[in-house]
TIZANU-936728 format. One record per atom (N, C-alpha, C): residue number from 1; residue in three letters; x, z, y. Coordinates in nm, 2 decimals. Layout:
// residues N
     k     r       c1       c3       c2
   NUM   Ala        X        Z        Y
...
// end
This chain:
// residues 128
     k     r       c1       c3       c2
     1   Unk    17.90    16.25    -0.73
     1   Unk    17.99    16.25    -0.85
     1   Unk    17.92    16.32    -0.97
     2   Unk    17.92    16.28    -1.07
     2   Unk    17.84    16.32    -1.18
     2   Unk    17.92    16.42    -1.27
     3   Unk    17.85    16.53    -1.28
     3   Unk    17.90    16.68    -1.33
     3   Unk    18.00    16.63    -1.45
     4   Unk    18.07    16.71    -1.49
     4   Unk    18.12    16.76    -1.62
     4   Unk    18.02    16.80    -1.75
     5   Unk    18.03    16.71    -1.86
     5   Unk    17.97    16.75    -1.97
     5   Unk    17.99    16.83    -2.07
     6   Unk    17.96    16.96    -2.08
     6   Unk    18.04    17.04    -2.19
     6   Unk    17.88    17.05    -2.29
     7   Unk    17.96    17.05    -2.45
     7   Unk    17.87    17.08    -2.52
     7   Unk    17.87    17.19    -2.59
     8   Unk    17.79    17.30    -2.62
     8   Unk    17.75    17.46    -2.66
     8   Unk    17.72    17.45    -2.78
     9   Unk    17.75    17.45    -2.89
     9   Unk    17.70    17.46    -3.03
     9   Unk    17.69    17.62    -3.03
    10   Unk    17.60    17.65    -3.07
    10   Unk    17.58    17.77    -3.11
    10   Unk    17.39    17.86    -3.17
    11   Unk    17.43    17.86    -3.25
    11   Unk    17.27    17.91    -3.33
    11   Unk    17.22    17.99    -3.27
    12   Unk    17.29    18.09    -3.22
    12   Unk    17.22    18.21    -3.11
    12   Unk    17.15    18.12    -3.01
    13   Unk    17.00    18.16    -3.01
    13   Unk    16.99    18.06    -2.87
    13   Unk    16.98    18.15    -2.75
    14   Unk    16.95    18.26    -2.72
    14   Unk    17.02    18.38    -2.59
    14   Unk    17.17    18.34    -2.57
    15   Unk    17.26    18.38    -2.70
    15   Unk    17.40    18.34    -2.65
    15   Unk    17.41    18.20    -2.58
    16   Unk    17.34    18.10    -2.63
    16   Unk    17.40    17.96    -2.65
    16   Unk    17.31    17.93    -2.47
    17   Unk    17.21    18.02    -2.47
    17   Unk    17.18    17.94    -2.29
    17   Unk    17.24    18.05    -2.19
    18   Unk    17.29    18.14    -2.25
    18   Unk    17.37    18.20    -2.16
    18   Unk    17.49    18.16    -2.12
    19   Unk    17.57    18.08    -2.22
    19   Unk    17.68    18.00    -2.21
    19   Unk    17.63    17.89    -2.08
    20   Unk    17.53    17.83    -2.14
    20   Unk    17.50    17.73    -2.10
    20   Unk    17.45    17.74    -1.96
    21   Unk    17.41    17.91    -1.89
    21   Unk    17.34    17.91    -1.79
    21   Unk    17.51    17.92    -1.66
    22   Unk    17.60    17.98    -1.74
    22   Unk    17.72    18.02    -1.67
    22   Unk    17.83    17.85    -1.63
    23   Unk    17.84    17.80    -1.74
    23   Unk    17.87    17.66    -1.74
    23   Unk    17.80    17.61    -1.64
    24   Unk    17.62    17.59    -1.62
    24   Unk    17.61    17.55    -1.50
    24   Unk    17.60    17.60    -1.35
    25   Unk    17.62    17.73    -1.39
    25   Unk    17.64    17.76    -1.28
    25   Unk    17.76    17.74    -1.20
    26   Unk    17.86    17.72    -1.26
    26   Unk    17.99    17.64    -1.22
    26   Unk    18.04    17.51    -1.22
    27   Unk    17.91    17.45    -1.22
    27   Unk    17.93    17.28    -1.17
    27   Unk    17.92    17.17    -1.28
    28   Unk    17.91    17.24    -1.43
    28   Unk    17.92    17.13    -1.52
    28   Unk    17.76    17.11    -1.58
    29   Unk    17.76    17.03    -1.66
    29   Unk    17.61    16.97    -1.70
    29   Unk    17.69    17.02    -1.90
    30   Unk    17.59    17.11    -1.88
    30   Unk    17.56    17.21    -2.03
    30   Unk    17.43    17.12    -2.13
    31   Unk    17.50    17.06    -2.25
    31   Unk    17.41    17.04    -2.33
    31   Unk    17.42    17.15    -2.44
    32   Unk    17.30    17.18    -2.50
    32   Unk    17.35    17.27    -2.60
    32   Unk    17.27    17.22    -2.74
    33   Unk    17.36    17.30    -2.84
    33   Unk    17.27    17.22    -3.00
    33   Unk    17.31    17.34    -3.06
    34   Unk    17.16    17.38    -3.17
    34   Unk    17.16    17.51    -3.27
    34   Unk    17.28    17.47    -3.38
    35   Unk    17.24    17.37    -3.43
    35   Unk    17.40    17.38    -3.55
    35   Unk    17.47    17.23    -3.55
    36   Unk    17.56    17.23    -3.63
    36   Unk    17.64    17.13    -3.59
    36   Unk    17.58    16.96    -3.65
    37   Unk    17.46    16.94    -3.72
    37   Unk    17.40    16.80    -3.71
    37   Unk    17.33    16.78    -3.61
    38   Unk    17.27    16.85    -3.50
    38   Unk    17.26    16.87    -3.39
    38   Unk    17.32    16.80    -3.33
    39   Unk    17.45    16.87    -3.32
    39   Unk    17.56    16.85    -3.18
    39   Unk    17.61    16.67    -3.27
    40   Unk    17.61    16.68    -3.37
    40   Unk    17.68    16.50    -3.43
    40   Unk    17.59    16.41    -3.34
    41   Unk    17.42    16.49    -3.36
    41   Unk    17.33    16.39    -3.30
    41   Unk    17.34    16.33    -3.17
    42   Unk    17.35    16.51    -3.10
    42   Unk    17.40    16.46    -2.92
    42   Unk    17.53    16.40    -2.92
    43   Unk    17.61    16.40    -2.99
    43   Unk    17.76    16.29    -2.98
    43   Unk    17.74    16.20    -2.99
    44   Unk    17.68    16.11    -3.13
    44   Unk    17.65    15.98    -3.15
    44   Unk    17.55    15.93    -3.03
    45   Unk    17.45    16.00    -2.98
    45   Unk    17.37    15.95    -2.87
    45   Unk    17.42    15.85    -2.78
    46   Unk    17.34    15.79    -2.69
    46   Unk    17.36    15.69    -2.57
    46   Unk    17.42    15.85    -2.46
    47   Unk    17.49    15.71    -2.39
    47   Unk    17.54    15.85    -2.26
    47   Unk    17.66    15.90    -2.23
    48   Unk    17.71    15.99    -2.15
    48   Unk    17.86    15.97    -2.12
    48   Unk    17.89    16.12    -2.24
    49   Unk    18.02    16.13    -2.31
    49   Unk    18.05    16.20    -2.42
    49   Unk    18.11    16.33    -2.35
    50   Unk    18.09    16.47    -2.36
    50   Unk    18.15    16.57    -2.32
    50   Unk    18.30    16.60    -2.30
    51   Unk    18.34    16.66    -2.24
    51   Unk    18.45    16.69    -2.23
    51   Unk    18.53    16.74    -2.28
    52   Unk    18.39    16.87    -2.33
    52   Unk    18.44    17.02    -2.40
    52   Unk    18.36    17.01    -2.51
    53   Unk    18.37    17.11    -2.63
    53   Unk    18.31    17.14    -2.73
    53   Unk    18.29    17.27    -2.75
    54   Unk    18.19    17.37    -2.69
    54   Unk    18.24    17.51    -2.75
    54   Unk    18.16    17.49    -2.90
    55   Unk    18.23    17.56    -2.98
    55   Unk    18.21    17.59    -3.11
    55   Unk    18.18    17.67    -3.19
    56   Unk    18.08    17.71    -3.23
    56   Unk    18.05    17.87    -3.34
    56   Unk    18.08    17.84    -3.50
    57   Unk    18.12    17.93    -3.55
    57   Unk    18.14    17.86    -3.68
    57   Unk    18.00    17.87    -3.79
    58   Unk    17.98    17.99    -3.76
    58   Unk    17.87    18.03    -3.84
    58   Unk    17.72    17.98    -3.79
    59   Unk    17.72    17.86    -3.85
    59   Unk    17.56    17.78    -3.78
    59   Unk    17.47    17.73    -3.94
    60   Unk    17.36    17.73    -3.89
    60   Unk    17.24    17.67    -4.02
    60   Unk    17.28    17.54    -4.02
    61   Unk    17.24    17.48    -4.17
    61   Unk    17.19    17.32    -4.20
    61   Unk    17.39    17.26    -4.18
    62   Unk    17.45    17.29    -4.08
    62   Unk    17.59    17.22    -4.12
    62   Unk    17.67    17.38    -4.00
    63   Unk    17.78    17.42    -4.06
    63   Unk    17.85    17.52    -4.03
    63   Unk    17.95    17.42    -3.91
    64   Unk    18.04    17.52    -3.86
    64   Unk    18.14    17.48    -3.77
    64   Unk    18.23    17.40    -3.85
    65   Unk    18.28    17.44    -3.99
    65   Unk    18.42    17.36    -3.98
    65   Unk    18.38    17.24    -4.05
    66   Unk    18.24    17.24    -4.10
    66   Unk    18.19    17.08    -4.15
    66   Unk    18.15    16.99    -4.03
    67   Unk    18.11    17.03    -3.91
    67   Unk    18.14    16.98    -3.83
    67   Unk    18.24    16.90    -3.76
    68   Unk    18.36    17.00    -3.73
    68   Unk    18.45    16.93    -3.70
    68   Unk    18.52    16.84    -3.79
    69   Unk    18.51    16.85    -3.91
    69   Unk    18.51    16.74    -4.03
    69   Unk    18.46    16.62    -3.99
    70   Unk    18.35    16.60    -3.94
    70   Unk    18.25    16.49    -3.93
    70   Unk    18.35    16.42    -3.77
    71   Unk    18.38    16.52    -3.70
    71   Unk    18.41    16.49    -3.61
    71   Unk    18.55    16.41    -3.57
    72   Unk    18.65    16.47    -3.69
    72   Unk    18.82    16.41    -3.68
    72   Unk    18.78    16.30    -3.71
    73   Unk    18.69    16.25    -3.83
    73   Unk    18.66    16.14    -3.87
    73   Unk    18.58    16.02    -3.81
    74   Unk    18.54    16.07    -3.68
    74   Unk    18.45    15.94    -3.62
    74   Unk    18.60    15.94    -3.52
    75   Unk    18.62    15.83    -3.47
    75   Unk    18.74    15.76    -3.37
    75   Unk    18.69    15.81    -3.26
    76   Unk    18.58    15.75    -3.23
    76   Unk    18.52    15.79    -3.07
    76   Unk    18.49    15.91    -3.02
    77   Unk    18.48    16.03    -3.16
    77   Unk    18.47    16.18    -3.13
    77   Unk    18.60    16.24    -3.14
    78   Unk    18.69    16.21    -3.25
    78   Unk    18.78    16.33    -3.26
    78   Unk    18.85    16.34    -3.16
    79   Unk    18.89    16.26    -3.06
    79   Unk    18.96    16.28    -2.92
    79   Unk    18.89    16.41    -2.82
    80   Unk    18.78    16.49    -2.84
    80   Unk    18.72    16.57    -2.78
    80   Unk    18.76    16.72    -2.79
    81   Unk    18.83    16.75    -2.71
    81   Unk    18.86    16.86    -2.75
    81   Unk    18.70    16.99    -2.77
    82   Unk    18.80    17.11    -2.87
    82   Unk    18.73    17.16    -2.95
    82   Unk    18.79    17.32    -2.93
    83   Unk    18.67    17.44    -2.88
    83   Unk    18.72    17.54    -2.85
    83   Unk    18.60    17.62    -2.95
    84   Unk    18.67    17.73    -3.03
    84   Unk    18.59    17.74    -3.14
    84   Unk    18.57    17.90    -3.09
    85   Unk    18.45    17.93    -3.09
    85   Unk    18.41    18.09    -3.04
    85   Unk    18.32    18.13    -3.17
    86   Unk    18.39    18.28    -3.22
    86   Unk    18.39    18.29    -3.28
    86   Unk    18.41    18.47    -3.33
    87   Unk    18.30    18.54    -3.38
    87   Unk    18.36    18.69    -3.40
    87   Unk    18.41    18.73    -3.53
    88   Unk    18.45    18.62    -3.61
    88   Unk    18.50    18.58    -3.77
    88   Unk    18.65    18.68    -3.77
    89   Unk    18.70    18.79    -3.87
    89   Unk    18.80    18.87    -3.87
    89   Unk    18.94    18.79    -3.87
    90   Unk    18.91    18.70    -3.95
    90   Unk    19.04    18.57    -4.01
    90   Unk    19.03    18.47    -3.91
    91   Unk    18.95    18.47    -3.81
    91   Unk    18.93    18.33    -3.71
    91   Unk    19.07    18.27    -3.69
    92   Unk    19.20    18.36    -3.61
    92   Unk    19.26    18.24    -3.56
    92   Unk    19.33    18.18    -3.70
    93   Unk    19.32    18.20    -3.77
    93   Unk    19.37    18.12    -3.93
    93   Unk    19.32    18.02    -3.94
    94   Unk    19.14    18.03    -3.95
    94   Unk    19.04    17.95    -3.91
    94   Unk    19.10    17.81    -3.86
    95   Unk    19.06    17.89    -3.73
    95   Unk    19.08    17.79    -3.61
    95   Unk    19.26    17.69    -3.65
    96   Unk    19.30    17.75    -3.66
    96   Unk    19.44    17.67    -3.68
    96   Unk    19.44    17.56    -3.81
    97   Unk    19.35    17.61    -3.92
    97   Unk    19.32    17.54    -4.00
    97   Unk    19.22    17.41    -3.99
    98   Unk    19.11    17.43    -3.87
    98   Unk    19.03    17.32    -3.84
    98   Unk    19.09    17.24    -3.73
    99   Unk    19.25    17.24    -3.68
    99   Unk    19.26    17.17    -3.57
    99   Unk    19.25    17.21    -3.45
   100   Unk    19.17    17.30    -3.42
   100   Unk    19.10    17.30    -3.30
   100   Unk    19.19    17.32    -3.14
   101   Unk    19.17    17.32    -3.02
   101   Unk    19.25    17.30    -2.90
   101   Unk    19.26    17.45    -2.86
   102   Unk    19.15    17.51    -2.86
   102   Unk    19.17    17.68    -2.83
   102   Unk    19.09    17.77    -2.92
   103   Unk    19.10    17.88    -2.93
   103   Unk    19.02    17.94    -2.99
   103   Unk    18.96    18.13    -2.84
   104   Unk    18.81    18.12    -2.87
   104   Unk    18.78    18.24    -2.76
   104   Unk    18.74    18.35    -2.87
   105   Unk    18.75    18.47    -2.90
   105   Unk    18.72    18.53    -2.98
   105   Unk    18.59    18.64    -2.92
   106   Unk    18.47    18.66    -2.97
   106   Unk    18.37    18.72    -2.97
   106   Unk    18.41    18.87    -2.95
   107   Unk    18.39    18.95    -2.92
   107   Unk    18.33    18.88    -2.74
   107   Unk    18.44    18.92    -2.66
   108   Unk    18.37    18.78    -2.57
   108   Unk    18.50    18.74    -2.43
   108   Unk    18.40    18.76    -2.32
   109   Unk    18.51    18.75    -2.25
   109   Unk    18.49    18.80    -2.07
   109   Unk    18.46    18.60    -2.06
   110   Unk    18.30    18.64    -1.97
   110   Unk    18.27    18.49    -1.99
   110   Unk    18.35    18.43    -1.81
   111   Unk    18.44    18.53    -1.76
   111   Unk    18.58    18.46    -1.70
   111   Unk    18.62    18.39    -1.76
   112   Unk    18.67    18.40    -1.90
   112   Unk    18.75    18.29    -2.03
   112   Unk    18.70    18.15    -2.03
   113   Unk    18.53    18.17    -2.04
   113   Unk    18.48    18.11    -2.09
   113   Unk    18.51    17.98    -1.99
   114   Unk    18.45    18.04    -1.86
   114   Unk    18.51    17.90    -1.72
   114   Unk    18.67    17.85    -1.71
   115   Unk    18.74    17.99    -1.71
   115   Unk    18.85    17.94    -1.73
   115   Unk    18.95    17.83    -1.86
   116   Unk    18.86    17.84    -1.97
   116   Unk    18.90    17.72    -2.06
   116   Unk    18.80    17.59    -2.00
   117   Unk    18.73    17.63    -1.97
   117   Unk    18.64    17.48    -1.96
   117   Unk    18.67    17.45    -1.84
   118   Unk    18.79    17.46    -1.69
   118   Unk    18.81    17.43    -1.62
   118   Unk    18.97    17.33    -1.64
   119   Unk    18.97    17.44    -1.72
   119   Unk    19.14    17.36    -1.79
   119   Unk    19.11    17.21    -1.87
   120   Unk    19.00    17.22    -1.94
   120   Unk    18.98    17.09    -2.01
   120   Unk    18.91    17.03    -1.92
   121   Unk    18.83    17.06    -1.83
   121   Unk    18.69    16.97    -1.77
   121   Unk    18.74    16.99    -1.56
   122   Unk    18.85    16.98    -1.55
   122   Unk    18.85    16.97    -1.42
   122   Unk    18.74    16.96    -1.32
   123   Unk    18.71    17.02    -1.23
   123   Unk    18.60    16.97    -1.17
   123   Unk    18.68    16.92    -1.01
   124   Unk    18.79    16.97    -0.97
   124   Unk    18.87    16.94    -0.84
   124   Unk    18.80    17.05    -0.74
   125   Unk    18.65    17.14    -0.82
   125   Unk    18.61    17.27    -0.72
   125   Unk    18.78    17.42    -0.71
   126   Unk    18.83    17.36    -0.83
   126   Unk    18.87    17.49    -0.87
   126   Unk    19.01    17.46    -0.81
   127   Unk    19.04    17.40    -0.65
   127   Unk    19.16    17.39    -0.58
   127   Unk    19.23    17.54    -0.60
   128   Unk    19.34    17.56    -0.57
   128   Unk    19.41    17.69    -0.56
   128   Unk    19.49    17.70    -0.46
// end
């Protein structure tokens, strides 16, 4: 059975493969992208579409909330939910202003981190 796809936007690249090392270590298939033309690129790609989106707002070349912009607007993407991580003082304003499904606030117990991406990305490991 082919993993779970979550996608890691985030410009930090220590944070963004540490996300990405914990994600797989919990059964899902972690792509990650430095800023958000990046992540448009890995969306629009050939291939099965992610599940998850974690999100940073503060990225080079296109920011978080121009992203999700790009993203309500394509049909095939804006159905993806969108979890926006983030150590911004005004974030959940932010976040409620871009739409988004959850918001994680900097810094989280990267418990959170699996536990939102198990809620969106079931894997059927996490019986109870």
């Amino acid at each position: 059975m082919p993993a779970h796809r979550v996608l890691v936007v985030e410009d930090d690249e220590e944070i963004r493969q540490s996300l990405m090392e914990v994600l797989e270590d919990h059964g899902y298939e972690a792509v990650g992208a430095e800023n958000g033309l990046e992540a448009l690129d890995k969306l629009r790609a050939p291939g099965p579409q992610p599940c998850l989106i974690f999100l940073d707002l503060m990225l080079p070349r296109m920011d978080g909330r121009a992203f999700r912009q790009e993203q309500l607007q394509s049909p095939e993407l804006a159905s993806i939910p969108v979890v926006v991580i983030s150590a911004f003082r005004d974030v959940v304003q932010i976040a409620r202003e871009m739409k988004v499904s959850e918001l994680l606030k900097k810094p989280f117990k990267l418990e959170e981190l699996v536990s939102v991406t198990q809620r969106y990305c079931p894997t059927g490991a996490e019986v109870r």
